[in-house]
C-alpha positions as CSV (number, residue, x, y, z in Angstrom):
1,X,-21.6,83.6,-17.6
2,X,-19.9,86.3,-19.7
3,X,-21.0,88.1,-22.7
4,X,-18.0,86.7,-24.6
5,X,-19.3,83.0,-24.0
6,X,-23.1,83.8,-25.0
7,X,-22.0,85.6,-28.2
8,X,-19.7,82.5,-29.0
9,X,-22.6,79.9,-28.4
10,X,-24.4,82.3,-30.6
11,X,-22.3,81.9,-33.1
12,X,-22.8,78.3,-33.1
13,X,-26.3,78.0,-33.0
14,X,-26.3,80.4,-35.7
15,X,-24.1,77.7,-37.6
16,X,-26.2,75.1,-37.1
17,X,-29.5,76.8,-38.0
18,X,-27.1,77.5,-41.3
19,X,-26.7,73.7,-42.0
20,X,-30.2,72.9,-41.1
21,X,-31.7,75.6,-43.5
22,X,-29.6,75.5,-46.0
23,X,-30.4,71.2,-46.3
24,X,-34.3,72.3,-46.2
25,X,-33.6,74.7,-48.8
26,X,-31.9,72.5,-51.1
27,X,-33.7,68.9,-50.4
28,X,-36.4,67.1,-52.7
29,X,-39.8,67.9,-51.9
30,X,-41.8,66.2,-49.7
31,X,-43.0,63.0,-51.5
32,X,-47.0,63.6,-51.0
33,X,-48.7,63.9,-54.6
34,X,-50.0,67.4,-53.9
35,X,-46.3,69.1,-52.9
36,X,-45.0,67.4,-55.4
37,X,-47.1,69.0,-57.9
38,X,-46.5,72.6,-56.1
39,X,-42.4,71.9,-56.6
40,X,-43.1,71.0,-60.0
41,X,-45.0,73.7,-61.3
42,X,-43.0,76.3,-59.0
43,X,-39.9,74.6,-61.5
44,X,-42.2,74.1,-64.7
45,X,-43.6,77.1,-65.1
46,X,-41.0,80.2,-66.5
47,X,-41.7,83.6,-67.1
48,X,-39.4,86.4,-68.7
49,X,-37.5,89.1,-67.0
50,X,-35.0,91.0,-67.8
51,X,-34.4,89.0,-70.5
52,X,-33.9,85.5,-68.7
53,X,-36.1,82.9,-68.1
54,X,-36.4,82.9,-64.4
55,X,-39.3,80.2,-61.8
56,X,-40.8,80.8,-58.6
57,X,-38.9,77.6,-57.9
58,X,-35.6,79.5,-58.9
59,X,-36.8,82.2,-56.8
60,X,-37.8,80.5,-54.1
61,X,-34.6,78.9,-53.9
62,X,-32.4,82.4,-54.5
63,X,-34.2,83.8,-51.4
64,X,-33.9,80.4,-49.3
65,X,-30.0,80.5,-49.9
66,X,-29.9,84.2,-49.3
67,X,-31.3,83.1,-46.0
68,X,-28.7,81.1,-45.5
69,X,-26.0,83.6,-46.2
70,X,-27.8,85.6,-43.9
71,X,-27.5,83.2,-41.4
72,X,-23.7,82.8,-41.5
73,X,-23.3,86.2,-41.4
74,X,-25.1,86.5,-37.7
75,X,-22.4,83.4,-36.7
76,X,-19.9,85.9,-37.8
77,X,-21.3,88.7,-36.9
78,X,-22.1,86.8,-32.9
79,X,-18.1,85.8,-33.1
80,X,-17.2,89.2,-33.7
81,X,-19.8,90.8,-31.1
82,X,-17.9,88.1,-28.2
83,X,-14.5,89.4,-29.5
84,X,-15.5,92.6,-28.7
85,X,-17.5,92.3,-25.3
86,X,-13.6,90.6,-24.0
87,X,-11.6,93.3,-25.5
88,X,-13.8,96.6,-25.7
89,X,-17.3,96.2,-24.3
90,X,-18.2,99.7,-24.8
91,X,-17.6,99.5,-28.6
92,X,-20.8,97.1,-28.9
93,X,-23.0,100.0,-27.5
94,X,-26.5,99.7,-29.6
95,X,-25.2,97.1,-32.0
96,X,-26.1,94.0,-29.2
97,X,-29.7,94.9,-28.8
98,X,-30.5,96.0,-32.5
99,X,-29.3,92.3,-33.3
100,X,-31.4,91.0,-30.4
101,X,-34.4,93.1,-32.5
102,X,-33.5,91.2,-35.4
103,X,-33.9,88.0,-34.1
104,X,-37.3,89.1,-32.5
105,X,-38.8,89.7,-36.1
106,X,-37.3,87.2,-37.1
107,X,-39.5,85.5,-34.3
108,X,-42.6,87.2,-35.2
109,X,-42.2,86.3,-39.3
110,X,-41.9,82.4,-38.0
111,X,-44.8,82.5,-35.8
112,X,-46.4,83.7,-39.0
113,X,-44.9,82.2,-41.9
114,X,-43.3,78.7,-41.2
115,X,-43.4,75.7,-39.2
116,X,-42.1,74.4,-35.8
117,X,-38.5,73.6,-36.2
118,X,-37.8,77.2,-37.8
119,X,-39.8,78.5,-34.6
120,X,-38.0,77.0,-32.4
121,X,-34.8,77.9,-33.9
122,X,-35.7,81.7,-33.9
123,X,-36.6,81.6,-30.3
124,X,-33.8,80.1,-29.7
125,X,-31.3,82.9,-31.6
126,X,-33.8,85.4,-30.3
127,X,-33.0,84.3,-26.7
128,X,-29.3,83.5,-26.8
129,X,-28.6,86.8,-28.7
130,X,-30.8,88.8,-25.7
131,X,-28.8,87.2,-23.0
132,X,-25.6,87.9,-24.9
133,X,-26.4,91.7,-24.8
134,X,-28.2,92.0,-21.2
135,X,-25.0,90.0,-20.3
136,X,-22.6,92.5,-22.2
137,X,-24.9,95.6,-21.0
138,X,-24.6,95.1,-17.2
């Protein structure tokens, strides 16, 4: 196994995690009575700032889809990383394990933060991203 194909399979889990989060992000709220009173006060309830009316639904939202955006950006950023470990290995230097340390706090913030699916999925990027650079390191 190469580093080229690791990075690549990297890329598309990143991908999916992408479509996944982003269909959390922007699906209706669970249908129990208490979330649904959560989402609607998160959405009811505006404050001012900065001279707009902003929610912490709006926010929540905002900072979901940035998520997202982050998450395409590590598919990119994997596709790029394989590019590189066919055509100049040595370029990737630092780059492959600080991205592997992303992943891992990434890990660390779902074991504290979120549920079992987004878990997974960070354990998953955690561990295909590692290989990837072990694998472009040797």
């Amino acid at each position: 196994m190469n580093a080229t194909l690791v990075y690549r399979i990297a890329a598309f889990v990143f991908c999916v995690g992408c479509l996944g989060h982003t269909y959390a992000i922007l699906s209706p709220p669970p249908p129990s009575t208490e979330a649904r009173a959560v989402y609607d006060s998160m959405n009811d309830v505006h404050f001012p700032a900065g001279g707009r009316s902003f929610s912490y639904g709006r926010g929540y939202r905002g900072l979901g889809l940035s998520v997202t955006a982050s998450m395409l950006f590590s598919a990119f950023l994997s596709w790029h990383l394989g590019d590189l470990a066919r055509s100049a290995p040595s370029a990737i230097g630092a780059l492959g394990w600080a991205f592997f340390a992303l992943q891992l706090a990434g890990v660390v913030l779902s074991f504290l933060y979120f549920h079992v699916p987004a878990i997974v999925l960070s354990v998953l990027f955690a561990i295909i991203v590692g290989l990837a650079a072990w694998v472009g390191g040797r």
